[in-house]
C-alpha positions in Angstrom: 112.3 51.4 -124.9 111.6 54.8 -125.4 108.6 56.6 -124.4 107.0 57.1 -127.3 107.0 53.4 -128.1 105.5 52.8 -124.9 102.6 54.9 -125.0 102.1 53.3 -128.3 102.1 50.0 -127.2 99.5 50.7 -124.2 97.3 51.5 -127.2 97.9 48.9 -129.3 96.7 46.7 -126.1 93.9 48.5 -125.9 92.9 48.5 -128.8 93.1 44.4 -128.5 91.5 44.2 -125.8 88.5 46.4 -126.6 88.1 44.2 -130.3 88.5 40.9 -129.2 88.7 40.5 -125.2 92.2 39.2 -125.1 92.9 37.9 -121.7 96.0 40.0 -119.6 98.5 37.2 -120.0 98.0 37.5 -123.9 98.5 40.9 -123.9 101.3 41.3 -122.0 103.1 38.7 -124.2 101.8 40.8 -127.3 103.6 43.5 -125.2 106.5 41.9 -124.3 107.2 40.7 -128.2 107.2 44.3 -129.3 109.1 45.7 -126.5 111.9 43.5 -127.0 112.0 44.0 -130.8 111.5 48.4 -129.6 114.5 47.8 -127.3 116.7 46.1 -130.3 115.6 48.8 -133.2 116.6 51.2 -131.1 119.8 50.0 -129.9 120.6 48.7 -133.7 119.4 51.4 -135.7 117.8 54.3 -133.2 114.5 54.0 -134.6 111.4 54.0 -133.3 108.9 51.4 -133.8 107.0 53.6 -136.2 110.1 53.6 -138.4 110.8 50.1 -138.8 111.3 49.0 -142.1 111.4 45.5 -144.0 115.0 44.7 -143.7 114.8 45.6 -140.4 111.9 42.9 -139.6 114.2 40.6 -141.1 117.3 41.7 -139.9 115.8 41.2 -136.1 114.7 37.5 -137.2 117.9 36.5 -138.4 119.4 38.1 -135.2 116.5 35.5 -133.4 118.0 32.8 -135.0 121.6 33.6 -134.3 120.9 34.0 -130.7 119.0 30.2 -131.0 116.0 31.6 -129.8 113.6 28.7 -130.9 111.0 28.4 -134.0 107.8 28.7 -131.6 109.2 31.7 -129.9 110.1 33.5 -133.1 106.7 32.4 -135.1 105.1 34.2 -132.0 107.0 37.2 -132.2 106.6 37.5 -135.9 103.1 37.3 -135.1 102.6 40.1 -132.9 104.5 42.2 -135.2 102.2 41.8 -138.2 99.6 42.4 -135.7 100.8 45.8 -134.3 101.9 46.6 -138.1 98.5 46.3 -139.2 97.2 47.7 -136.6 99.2 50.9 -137.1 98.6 50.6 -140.8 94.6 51.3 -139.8 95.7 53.9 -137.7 97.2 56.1 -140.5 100.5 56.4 -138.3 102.6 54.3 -141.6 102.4 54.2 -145.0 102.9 50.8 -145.7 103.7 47.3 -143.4 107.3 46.1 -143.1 105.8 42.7 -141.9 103.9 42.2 -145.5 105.4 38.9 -147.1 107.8 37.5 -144.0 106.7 34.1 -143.4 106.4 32.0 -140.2 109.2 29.8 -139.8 107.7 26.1 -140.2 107.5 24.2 -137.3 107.0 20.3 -137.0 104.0 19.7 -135.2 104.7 17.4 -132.2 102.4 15.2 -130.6 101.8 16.3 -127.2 102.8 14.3 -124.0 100.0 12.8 -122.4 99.3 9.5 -119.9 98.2 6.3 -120.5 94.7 6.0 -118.3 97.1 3.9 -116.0 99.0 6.9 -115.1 96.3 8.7 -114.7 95.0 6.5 -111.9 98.6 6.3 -110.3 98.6 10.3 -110.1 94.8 10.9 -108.9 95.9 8.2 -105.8 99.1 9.8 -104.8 97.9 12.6 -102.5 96.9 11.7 -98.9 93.4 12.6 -98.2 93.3 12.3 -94.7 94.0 15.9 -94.5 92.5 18.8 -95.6 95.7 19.7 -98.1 95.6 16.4 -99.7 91.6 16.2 -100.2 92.0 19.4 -101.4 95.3 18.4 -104.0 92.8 15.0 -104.9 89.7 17.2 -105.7 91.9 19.9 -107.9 93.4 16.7 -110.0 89.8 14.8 -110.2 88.8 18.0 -111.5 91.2 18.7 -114.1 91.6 15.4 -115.4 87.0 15.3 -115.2 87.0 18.8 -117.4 90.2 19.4 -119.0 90.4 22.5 -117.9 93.5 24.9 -118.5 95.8 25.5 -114.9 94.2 29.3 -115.2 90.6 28.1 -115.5 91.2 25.4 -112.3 93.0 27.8 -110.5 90.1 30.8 -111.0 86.9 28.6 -110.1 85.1 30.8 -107.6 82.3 28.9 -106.0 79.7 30.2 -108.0 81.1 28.7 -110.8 80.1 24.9 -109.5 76.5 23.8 -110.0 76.7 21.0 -107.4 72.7 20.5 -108.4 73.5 20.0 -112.2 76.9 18.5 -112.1 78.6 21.1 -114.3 81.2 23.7 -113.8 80.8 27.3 -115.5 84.1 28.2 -117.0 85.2 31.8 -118.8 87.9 30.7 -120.6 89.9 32.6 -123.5 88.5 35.9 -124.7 86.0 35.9 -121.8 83.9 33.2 -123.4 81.8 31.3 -121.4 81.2 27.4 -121.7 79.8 24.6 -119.6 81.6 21.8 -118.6 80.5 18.3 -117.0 82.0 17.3 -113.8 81.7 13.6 -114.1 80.3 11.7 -110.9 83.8 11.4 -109.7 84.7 14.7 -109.5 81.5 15.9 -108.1 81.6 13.3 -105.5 85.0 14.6 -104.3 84.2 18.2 -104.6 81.5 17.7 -102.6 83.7 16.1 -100.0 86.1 18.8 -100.2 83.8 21.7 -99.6 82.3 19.7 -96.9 85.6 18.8 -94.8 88.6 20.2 -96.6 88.0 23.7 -97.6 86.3 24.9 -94.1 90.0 24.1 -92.5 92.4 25.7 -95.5 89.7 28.8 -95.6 89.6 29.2 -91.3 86.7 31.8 -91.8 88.6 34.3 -94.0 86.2 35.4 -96.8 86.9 34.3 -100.3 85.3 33.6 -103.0 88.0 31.0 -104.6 87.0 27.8 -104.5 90.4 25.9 -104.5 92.5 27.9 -101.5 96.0 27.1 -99.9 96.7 26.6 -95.9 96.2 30.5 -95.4 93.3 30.7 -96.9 94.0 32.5 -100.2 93.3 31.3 -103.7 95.5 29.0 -105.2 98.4 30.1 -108.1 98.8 28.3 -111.0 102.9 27.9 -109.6 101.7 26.3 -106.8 99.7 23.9 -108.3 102.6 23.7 -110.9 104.5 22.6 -108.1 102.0 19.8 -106.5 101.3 18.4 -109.2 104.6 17.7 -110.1 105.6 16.3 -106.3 102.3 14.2 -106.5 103.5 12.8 -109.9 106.6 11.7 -108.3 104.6 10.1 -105.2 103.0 8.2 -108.1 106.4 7.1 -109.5 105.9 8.6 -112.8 108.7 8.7 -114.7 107.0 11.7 -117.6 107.4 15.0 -116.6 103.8 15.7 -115.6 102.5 19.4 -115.2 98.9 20.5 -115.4 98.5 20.9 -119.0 99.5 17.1 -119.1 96.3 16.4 -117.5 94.5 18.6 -120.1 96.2 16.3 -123.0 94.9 13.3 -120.9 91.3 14.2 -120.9 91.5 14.7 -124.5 92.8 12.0 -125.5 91.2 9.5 -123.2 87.6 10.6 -124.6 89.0 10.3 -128.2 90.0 6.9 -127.8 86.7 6.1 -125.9 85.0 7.2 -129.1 83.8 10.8 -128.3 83.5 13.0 -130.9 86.0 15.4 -132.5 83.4 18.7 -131.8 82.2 17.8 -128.7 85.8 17.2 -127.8 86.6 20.8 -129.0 83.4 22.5 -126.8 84.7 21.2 -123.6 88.5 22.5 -124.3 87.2 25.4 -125.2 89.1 25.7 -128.7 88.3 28.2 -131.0 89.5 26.1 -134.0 88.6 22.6 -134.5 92.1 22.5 -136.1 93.7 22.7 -132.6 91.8 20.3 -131.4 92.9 17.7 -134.4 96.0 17.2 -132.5 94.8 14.4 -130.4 93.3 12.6 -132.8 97.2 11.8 -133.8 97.6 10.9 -130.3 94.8 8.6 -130.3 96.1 7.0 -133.7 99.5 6.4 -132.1 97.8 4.7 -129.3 95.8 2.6 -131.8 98.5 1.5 -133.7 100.6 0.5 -130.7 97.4 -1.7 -129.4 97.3 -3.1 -132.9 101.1 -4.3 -133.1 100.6 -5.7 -129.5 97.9 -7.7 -130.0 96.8 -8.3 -133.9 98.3 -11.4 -135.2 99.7 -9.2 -138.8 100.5 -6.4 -136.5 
């Protein structure tokens, strides 16, 4: 990518950052998108990414497709580059947007994987909490599977983020925005546990203000807990592949079919858009149909 194009794309995150309080791993994938198309215009054409034109938005989709790059991954792409057009658009620095009247490709909306709440139980029992590790590996997956928090959230609880008093964890989620989350008894109980027995061990006096750390005393990484998860899961016997969104699905899900509602559903996930949220309610459905055909005599 040449210079030029860089410089422009530090500004362009910037300027992202500065309106709506994107989050570093969105931005870097907004910078990663346009650096990869940069590095193809110029190798194609020897433009920059100030010349780009129409055809060649379309030429670099086609070349997407060719290469089997899949739907979600190109919708993305597409996405950030209407953004930065736009955005330069604003800026004076074009006269008109190449990205004006491309459309997304259509995707078929999936349901997303979740566990039944038998699975659930299975996986919260697999780790060994007779040591600090595994109380430690039990409190993370009560707490996910209590909050539905993301793997970044989990991961990133400092201690002062835990109301012990008030049974609630703080979260800043997305876009920096705050949101309150119950912890459920269960939870609380083993966090409680955990910062009583565990944590003191993992932590050995180092200061931190983390409140889920490995053996050494540092905070925890979301590919660590990637990787637990996934060896607990097998403990468990779980056949799915389980990772830590799984749990997220779970939590939503469960509450759906326990009758929660659709809106308070979305203000503990901390969705924007109700829309997202409307996903479970399919899973939920499925569920209820496949109770139905079990056990209804006309199922």
């Amino acid at each position: 990518m040449k210079e030029p194009d860089a410089s422009l794309l530090d500004e362009f995150c910037d300027a992202l950052w500065l309106e709506d309080g994107l989050a570093r791993n969105t931005l870097e994938s907004y910078r990663r998108d346009l650096a990869q198309f940069a590095q193809w215009l110029g190798a194609r054409y020897g433009r920059d990414l100030t010349a780009a034109t129409h055809a060649d938005l379309l030429d670099y989709l086609a070349f997407r497709v060719r290469s089997r790059a899949k739907a979600a991954t190109t919708g993305r792409q597409l996405s950030s580059l209407k953004r930065f057009y736009r955005f330069l658009l604003r800026q004076g620095r074009i006269g008109a947007d190449p990205s004006l009247n491309i459309d997304a490709p259509k995707l078929p909306r999936g349901l997303p994987e979740t566990l039944t709440e038998e699975d659930v139980e299975h996986l919260l029992g697999a780790p060994d909490t007779g040591d600090a590790l595994g109380l430690r590996d039990k409190t993370m997956l009560e707490t996910l599977y209590a909050t539905g928090l993301r793997v970044s959230e989990l991961v990133g609880l400092e201690l002062a983020q835990v109301s012990e008093d008030m049974g609630i964890v703080r979260v800043l989620g997305k876009g920096a925005k705050e949101r309150l989350v119950p912890l459920g008894e269960e939870a609380l109980a083993w966090i409680g546990r955990y910062l009583a027995e565990g944590r003191p061990r993992l932590a050995r006096r180092r200061a931190s203000n983390a409140l889920f750390v490995t053996n050494r005393g540092k905070p925890m990484t979301r590919q660590a807990f990637w990787c637990l998860i996934k060896r607990h899961a097998k403990r468990a016997g779980l056949a799915k592949l389980v990772s830590p969104h799984t749990l997220r699905h779970a939590f939503a899900t469960h509450l759906l079919n326990h009758g929660a509602d659709l809106r308070v559903v979305q203000l503990l996930l901390g969705h924007a858009d109700i829309s997202t949220t409307q996903i479970y309610t399919h899973v939920a459905r499925e569920r209820l149909k496949q109770l139905h055909a079990k056990h209804h005599p006309r199922g």
